[in-house]
PQR file with spaces between the fields and no chain letter, atoms N, CA, C, O and H, PARSE charges and radii, in Angstrom:
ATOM       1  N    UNK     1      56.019   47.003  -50.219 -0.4000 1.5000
ATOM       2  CA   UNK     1      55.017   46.200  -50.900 -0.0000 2.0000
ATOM       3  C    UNK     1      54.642   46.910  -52.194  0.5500 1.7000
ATOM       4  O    UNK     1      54.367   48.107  -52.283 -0.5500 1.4000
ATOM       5  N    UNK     2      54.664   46.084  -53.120 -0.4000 1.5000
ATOM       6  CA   UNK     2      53.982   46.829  -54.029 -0.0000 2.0000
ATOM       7  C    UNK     2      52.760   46.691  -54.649  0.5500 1.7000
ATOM       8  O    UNK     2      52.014   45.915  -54.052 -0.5500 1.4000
ATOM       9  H    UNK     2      54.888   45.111  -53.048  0.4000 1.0000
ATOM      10  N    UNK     3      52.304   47.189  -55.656 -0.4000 1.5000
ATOM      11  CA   UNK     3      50.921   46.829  -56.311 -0.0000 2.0000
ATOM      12  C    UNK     3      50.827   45.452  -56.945  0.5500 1.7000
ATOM      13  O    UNK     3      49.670   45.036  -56.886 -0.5500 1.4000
ATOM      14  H    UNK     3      52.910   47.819  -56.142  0.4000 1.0000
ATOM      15  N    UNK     4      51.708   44.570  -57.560 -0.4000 1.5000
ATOM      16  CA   UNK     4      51.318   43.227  -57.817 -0.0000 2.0000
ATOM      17  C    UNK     4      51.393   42.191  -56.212  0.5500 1.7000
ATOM      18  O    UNK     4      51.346   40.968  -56.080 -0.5500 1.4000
ATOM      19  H    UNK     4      52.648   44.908  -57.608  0.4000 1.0000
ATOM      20  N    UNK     5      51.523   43.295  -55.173 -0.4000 1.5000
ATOM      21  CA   UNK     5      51.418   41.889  -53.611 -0.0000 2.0000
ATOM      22  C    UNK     5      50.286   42.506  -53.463  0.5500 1.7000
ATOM      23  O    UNK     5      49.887   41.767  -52.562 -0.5500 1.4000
ATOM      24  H    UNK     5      51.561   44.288  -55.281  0.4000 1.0000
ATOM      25  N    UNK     6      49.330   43.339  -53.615 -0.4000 1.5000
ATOM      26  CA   UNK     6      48.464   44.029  -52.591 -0.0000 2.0000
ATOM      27  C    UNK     6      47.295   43.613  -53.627  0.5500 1.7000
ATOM      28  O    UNK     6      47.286   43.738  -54.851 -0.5500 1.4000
ATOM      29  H    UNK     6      49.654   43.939  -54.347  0.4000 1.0000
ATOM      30  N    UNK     7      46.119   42.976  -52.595 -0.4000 1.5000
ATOM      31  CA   UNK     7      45.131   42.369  -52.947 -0.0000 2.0000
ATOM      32  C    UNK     7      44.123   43.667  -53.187  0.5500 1.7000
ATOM      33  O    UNK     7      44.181   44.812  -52.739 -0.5500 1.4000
ATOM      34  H    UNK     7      46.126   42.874  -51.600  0.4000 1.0000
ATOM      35  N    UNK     8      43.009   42.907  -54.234 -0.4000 1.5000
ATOM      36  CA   UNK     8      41.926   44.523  -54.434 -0.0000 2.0000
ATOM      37  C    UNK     8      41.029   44.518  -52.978  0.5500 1.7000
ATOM      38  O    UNK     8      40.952   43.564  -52.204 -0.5500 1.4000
ATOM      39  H    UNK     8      42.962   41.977  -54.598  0.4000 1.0000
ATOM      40  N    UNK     9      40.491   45.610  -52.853 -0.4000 1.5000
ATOM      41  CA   UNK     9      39.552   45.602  -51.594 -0.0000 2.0000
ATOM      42  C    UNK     9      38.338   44.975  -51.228  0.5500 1.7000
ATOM      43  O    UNK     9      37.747   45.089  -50.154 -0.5500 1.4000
ATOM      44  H    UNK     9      40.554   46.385  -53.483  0.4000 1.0000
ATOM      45  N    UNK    10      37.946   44.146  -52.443 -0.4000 1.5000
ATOM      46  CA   UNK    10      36.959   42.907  -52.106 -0.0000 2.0000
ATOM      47  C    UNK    10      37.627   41.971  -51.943  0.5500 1.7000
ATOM      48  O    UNK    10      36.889   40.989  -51.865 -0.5500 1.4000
ATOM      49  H    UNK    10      38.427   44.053  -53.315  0.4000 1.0000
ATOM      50  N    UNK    11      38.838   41.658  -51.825 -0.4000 1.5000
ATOM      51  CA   UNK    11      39.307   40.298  -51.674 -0.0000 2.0000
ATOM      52  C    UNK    11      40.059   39.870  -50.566  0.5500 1.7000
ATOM      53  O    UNK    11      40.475   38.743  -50.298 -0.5500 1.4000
ATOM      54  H    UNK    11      39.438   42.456  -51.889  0.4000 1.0000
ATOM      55  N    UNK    12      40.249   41.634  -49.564 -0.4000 1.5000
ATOM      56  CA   UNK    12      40.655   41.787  -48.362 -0.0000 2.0000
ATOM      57  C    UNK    12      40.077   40.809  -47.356  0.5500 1.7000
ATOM      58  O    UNK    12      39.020   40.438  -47.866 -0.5500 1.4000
ATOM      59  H    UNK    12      39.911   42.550  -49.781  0.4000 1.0000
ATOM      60  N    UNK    13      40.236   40.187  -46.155 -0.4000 1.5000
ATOM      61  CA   UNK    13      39.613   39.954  -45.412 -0.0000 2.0000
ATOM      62  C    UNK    13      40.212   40.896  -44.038  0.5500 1.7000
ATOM      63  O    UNK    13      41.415   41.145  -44.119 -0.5500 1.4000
ATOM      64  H    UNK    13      41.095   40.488  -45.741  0.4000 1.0000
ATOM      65  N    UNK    14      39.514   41.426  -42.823 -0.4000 1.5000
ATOM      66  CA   UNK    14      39.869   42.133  -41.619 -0.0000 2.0000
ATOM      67  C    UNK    14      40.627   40.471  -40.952  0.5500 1.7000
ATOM      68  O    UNK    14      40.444   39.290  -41.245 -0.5500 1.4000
ATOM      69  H    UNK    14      38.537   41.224  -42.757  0.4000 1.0000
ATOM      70  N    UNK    15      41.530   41.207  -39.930 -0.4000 1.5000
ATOM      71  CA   UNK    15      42.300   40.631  -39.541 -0.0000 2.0000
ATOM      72  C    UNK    15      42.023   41.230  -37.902  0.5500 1.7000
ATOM      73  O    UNK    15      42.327   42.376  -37.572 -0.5500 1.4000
ATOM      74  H    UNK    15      41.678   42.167  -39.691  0.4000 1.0000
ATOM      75  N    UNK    16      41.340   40.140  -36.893 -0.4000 1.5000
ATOM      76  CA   UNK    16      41.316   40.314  -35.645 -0.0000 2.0000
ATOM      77  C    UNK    16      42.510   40.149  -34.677  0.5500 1.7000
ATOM      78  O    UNK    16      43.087   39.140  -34.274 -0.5500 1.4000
ATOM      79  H    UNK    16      41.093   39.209  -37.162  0.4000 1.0000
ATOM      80  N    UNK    17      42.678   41.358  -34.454 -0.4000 1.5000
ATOM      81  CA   UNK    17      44.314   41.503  -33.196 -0.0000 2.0000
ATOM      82  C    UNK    17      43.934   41.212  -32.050  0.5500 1.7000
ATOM      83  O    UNK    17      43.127   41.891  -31.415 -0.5500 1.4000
ATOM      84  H    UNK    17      42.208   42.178  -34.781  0.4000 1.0000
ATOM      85  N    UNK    18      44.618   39.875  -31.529 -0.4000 1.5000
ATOM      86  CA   UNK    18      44.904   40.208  -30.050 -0.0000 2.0000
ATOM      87  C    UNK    18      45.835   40.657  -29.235  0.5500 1.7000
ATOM      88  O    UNK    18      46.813   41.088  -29.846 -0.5500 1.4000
ATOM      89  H    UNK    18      45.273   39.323  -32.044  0.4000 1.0000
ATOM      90  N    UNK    19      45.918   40.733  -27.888 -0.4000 1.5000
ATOM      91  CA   UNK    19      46.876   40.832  -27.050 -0.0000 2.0000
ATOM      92  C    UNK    19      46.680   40.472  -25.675  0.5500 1.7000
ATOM      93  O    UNK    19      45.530   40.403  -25.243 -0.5500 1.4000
ATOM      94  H    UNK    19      45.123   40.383  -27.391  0.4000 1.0000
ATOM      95  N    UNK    20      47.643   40.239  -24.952 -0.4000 1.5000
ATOM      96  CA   UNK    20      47.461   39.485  -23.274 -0.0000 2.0000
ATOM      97  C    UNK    20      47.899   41.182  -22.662  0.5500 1.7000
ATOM      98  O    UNK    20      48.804   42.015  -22.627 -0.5500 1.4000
ATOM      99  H    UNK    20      48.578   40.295  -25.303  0.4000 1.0000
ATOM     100  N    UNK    21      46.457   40.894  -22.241 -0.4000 1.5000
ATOM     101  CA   UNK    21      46.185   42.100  -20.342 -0.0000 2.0000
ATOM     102  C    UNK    21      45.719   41.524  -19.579  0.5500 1.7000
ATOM     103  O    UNK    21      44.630   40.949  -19.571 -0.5500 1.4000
ATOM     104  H    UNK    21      45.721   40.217  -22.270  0.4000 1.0000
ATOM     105  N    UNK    22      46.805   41.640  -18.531 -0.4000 1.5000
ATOM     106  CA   UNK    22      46.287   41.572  -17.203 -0.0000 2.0000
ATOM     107  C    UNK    22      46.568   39.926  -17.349  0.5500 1.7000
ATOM     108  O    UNK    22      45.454   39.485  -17.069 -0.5500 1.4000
ATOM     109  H    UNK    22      47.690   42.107  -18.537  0.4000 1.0000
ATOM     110  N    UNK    23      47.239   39.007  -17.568 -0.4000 1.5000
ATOM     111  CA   UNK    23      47.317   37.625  -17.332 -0.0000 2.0000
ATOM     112  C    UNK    23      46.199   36.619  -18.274  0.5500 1.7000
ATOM     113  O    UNK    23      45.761   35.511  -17.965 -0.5500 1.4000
ATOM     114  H    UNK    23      48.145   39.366  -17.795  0.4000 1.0000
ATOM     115  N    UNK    24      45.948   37.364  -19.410 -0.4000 1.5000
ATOM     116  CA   UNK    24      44.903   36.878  -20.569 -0.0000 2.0000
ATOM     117  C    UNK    24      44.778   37.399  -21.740  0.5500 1.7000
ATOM     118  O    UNK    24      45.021   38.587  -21.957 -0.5500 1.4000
ATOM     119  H    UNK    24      46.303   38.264  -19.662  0.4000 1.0000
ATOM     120  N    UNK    25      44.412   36.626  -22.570 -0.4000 1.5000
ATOM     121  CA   UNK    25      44.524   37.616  -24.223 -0.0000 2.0000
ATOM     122  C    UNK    25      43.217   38.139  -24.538  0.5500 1.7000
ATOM     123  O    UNK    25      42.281   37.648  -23.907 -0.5500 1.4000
ATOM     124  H    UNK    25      44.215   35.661  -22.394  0.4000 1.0000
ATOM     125  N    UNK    26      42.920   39.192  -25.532 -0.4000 1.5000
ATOM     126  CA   UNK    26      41.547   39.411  -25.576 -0.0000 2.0000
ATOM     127  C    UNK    26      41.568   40.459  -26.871  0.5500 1.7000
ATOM     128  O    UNK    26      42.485   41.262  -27.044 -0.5500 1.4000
ATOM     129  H    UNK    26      43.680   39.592  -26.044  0.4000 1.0000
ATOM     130  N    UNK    27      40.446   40.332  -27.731 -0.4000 1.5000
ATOM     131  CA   UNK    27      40.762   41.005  -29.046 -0.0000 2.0000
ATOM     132  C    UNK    27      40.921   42.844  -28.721  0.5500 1.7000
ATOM     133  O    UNK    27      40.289   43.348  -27.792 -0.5500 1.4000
ATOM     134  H    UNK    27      39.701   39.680  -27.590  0.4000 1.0000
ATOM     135  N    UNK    28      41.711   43.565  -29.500 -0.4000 1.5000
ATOM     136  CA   UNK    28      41.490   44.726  -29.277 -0.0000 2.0000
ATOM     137  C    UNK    28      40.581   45.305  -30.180  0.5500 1.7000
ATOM     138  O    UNK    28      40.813   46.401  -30.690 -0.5500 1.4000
ATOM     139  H    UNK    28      42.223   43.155  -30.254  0.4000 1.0000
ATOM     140  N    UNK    29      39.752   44.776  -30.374 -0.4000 1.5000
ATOM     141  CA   UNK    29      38.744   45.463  -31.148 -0.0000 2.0000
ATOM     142  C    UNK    29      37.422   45.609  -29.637  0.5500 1.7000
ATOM     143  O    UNK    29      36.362   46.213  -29.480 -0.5500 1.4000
ATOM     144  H    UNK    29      39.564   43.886  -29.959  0.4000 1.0000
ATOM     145  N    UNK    30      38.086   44.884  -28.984 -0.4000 1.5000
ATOM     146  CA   UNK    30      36.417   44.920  -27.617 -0.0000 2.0000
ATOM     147  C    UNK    30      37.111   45.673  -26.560  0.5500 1.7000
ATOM     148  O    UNK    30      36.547   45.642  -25.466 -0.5500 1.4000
ATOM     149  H    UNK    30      38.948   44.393  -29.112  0.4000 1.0000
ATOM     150  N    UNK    31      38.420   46.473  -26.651 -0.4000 1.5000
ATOM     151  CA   UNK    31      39.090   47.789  -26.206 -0.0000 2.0000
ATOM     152  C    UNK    31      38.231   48.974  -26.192  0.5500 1.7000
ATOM     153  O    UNK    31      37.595   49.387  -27.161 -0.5500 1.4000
ATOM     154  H    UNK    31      38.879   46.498  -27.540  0.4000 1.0000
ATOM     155  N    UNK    32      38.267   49.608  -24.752 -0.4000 1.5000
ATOM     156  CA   UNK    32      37.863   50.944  -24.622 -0.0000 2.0000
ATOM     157  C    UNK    32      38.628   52.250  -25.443  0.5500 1.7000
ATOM     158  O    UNK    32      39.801   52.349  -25.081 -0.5500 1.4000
ATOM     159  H    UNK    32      38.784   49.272  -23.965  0.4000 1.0000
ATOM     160  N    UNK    33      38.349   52.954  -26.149 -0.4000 1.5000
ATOM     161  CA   UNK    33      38.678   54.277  -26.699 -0.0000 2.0000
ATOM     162  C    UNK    33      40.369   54.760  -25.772  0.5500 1.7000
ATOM     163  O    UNK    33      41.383   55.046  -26.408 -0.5500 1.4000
ATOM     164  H    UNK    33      37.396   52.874  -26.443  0.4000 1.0000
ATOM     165  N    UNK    34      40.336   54.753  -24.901 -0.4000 1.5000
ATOM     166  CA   UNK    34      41.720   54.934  -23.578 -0.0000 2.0000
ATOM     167  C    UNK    34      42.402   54.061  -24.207  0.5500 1.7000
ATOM     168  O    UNK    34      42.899   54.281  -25.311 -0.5500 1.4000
ATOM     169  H    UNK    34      39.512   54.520  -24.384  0.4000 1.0000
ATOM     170  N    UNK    35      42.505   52.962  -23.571 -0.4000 1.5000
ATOM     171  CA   UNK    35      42.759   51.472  -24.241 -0.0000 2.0000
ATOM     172  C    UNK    35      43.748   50.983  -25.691  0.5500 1.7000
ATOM     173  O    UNK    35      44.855   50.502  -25.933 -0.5500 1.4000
ATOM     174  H    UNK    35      42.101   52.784  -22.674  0.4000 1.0000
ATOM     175  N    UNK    36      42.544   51.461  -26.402 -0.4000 1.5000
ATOM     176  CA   UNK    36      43.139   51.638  -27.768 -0.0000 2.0000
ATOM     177  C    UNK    36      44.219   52.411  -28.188  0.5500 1.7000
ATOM     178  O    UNK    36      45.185   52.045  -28.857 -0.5500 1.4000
ATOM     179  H    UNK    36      41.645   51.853  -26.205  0.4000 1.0000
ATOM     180  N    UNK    37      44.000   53.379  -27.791 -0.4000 1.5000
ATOM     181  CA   UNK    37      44.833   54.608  -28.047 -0.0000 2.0000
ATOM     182  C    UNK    37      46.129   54.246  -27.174  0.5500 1.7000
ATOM     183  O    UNK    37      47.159   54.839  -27.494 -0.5500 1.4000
ATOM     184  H    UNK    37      43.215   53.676  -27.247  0.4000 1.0000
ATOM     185  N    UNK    38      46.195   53.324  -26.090 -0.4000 1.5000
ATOM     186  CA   UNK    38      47.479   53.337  -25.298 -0.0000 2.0000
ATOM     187  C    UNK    38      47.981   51.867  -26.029  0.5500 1.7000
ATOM     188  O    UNK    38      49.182   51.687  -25.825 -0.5500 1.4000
ATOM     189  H    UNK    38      45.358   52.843  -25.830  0.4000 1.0000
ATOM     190  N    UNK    39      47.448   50.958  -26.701 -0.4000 1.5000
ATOM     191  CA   UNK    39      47.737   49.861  -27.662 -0.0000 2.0000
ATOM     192  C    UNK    39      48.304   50.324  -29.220  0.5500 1.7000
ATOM     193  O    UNK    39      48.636   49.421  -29.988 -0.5500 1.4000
ATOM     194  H    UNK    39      46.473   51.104  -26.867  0.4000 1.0000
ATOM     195  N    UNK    40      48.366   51.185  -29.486 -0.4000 1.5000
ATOM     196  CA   UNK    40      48.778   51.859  -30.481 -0.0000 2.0000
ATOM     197  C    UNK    40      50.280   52.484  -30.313  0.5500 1.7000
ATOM     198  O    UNK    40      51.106   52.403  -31.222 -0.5500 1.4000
ATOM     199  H    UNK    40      48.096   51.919  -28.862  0.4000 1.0000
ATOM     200  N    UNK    41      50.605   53.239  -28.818 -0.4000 1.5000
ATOM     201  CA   UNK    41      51.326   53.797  -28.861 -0.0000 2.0000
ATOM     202  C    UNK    41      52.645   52.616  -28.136  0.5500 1.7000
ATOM     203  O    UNK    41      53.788   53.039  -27.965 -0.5500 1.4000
ATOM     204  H    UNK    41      49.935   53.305  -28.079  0.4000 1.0000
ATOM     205  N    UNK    42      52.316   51.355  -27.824 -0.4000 1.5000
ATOM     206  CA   UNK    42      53.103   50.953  -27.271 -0.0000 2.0000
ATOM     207  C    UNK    42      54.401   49.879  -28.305  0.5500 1.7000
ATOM     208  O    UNK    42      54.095   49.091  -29.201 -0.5500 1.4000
ATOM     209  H    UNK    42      51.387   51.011  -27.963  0.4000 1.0000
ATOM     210  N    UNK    43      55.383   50.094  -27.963 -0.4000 1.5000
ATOM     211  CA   UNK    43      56.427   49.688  -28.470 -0.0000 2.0000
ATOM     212  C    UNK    43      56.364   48.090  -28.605  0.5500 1.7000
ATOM     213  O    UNK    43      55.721   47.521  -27.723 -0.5500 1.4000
ATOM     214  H    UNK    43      55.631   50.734  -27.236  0.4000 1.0000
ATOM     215  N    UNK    44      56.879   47.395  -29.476 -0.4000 1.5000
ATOM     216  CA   UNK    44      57.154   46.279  -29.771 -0.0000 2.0000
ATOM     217  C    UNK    44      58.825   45.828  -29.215  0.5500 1.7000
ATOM     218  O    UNK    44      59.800   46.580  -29.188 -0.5500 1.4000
ATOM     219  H    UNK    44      57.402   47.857  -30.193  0.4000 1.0000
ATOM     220  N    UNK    45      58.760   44.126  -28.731 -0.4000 1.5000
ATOM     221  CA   UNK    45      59.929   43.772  -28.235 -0.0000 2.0000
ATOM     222  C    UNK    45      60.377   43.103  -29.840  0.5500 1.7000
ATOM     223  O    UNK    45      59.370   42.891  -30.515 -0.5500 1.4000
ATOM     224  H    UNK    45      57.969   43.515  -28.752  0.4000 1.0000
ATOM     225  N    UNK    46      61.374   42.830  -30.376 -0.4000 1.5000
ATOM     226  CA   UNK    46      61.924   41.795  -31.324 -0.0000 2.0000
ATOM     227  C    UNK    46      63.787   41.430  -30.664  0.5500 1.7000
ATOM     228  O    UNK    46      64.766   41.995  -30.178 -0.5500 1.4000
ATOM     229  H    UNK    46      62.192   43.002  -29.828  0.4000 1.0000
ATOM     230  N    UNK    47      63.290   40.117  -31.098 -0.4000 1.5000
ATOM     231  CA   UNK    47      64.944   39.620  -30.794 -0.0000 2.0000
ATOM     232  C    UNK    47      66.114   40.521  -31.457  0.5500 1.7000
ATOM     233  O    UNK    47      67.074   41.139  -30.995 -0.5500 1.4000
ATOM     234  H    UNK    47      62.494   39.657  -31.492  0.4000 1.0000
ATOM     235  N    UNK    48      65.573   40.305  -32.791 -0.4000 1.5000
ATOM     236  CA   UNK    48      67.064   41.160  -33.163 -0.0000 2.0000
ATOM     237  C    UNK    48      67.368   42.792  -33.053  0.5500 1.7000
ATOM     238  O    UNK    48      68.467   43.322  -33.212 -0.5500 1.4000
ATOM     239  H    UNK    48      64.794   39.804  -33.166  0.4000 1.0000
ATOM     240  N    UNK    49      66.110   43.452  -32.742 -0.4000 1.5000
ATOM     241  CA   UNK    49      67.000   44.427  -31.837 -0.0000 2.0000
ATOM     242  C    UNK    49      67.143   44.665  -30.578  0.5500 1.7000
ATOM     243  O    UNK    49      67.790   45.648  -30.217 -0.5500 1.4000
ATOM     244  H    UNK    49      65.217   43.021  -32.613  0.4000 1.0000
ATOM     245  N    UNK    50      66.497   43.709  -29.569 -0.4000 1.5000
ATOM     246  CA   UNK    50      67.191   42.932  -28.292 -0.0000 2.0000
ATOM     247  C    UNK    50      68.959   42.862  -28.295  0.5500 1.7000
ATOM     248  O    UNK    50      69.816   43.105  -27.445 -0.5500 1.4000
ATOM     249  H    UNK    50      65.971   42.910  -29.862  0.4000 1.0000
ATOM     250  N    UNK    51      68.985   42.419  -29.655 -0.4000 1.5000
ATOM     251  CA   UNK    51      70.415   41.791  -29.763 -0.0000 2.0000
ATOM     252  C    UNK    51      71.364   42.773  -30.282  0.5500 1.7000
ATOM     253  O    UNK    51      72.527   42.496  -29.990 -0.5500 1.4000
ATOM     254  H    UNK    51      68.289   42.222  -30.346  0.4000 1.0000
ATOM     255  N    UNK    52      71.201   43.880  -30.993 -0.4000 1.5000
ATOM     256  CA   UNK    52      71.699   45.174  -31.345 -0.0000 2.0000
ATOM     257  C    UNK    52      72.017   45.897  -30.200  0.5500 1.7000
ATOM     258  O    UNK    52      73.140   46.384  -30.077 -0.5500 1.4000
ATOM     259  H    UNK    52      70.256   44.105  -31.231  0.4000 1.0000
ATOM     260  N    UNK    53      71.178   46.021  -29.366 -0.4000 1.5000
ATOM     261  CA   UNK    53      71.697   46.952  -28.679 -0.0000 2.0000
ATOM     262  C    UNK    53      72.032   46.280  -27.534  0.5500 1.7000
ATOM     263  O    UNK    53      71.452   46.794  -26.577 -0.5500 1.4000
ATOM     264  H    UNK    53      70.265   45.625  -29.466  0.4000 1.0000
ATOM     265  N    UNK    54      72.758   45.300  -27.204 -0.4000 1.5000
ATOM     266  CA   UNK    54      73.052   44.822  -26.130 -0.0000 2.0000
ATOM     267  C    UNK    54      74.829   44.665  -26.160  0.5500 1.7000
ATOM     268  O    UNK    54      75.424   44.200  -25.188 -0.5500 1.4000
ATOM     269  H    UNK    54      73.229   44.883  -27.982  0.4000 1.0000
């Protein structure tokens, strides 16, 4: 990215993440400190490297 894509910092808006635990989605911002820290470290699935290494 460079500096003519990247918006100034008043014009940012926050962006609320969810994710499904436990059979439901729920923002990780209302995550315990544990929680968080184990949502951070966890790996992402994508098709195409599903498909690389198969």
């Amino acid at each position: 990215m460079t500096n003519i894509d990247t918006l100034p910092t008043e014009q940012r808006q926050r962006c609320e993440v969810w994710t499904r635990v436990m059979g439901y989605h729920r923002p990780v911002s209302q995550f315990n400190v544990g929680k968080r820290s184990e949502h951070r470290e966890r790996r992402h699935f994508t098709e195409r490297a599903a498909r690389l290494t198969s």
